[in-house]
C-alpha positions as CSV (number, residue, x, y, z in Angstrom):
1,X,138.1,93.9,-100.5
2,X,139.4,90.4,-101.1
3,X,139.7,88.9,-104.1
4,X,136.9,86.1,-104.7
5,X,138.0,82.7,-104.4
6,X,138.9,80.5,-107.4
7,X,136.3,77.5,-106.1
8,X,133.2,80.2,-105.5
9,X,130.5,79.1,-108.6
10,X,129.2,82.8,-109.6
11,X,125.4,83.1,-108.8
12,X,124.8,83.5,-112.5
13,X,126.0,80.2,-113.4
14,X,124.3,78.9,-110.3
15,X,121.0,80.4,-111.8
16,X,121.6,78.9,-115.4
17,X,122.4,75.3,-114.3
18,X,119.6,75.4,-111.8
19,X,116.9,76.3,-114.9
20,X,118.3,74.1,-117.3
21,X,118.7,71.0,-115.3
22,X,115.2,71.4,-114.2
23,X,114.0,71.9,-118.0
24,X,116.0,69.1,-118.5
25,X,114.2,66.2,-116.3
26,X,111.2,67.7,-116.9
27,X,111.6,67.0,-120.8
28,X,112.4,63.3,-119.8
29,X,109.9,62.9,-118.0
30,X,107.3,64.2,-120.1
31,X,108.7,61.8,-123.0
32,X,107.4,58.9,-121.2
33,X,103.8,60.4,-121.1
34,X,101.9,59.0,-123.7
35,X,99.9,62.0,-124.3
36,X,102.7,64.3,-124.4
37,X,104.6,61.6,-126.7
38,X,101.7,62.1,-129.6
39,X,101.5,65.7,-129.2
40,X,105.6,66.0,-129.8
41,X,105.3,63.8,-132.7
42,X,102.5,65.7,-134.3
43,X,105.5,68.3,-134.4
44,X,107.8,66.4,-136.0
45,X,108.8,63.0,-137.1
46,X,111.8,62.9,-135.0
47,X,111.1,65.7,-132.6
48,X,111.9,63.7,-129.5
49,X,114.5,62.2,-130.8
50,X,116.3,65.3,-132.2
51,X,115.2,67.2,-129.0
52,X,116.8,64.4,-126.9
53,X,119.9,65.0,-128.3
54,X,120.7,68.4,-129.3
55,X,119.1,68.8,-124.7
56,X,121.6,65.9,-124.3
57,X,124.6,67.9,-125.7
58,X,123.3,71.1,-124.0
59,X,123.7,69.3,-120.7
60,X,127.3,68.1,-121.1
61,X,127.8,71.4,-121.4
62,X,125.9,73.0,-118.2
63,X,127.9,70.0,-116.6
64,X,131.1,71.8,-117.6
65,X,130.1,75.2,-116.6
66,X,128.9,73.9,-113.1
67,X,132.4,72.6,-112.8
68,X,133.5,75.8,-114.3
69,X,135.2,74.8,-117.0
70,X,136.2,76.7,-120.2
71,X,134.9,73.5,-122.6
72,X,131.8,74.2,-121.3
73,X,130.4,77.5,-122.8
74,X,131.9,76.9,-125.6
75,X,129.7,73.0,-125.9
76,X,127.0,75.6,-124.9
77,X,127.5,77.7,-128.2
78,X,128.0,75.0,-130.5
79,X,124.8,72.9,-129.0
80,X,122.9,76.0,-128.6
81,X,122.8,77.4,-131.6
82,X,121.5,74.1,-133.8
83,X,118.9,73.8,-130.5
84,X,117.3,77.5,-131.4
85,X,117.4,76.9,-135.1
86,X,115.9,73.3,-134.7
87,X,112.6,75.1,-133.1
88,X,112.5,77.3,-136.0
89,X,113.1,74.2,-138.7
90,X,109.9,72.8,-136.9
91,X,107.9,75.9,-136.7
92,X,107.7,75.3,-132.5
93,X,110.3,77.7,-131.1
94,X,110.0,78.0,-127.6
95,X,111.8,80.2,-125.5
96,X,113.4,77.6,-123.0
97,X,115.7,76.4,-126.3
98,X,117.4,79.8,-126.1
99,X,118.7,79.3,-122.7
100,X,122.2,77.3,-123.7
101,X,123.1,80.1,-126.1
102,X,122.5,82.6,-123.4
103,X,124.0,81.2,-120.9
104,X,126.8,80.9,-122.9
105,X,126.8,84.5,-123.7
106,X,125.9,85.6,-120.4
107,X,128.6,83.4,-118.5
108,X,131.4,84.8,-121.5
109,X,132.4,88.0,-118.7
110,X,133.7,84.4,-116.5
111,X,136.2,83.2,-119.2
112,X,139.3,84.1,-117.4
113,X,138.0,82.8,-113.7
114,X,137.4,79.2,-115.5
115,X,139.2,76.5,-115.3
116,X,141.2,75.5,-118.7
117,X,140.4,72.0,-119.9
């Protein structure tokens, strides 16, 4: 059996970049809704913008795992962790916000394939 080439993406990070970049520009695009906009701030004052963000540094860090890179899961933990404890300071936690952290956990067995900064 050969050895798996160093640019092959595993299909687990495939899989977590694919869900969270669609959660991602589904989230901006649901800002602009006006409808949508009230119900987030009935939430919180600054939902959107907190949301906006802690999703914003969540996605730098799905960029770096796509390019396999180290940086990346561990933007992942950092961002993740304040993004699952933000839904609970708010009293709305939804699933979706535990994604980054488990990706990074999940995507942890990869650490010597990726790429050092």
């Amino acid at each position: 059996m050969q050895a798996p080439s160093s640019n092959v993406r595993p299909l687990l990070i495939t899989f977590h970049c694919g869900i969270y970049f669609l959660y991602f520009a589904v989230f901006m695009m649901s800002i602009s809704n006006s409808r949508l906009e009230e119900h987030f701030n009935q939430i919180g004052p600054g939902f959107i913008r907190n949301m906006l963000i802690l999703m914003s540094i969540c996605f730098v860090g799905y960029i770096g795992l796509w390019n396999q890179r180290r940086w990346g899961i561990l933007l992942l933990i950092l961002a993740g962790i304040p993004l699952c404890a933000y839904g609970f300071i708010v009293k709305a936690p939804i699933p979706i916000n535990f994604f980054p952290l488990i990706a990074a956990i999940t995507c942890l067995p990869f650490w010597p394939i990726l790429k050092k900064p």
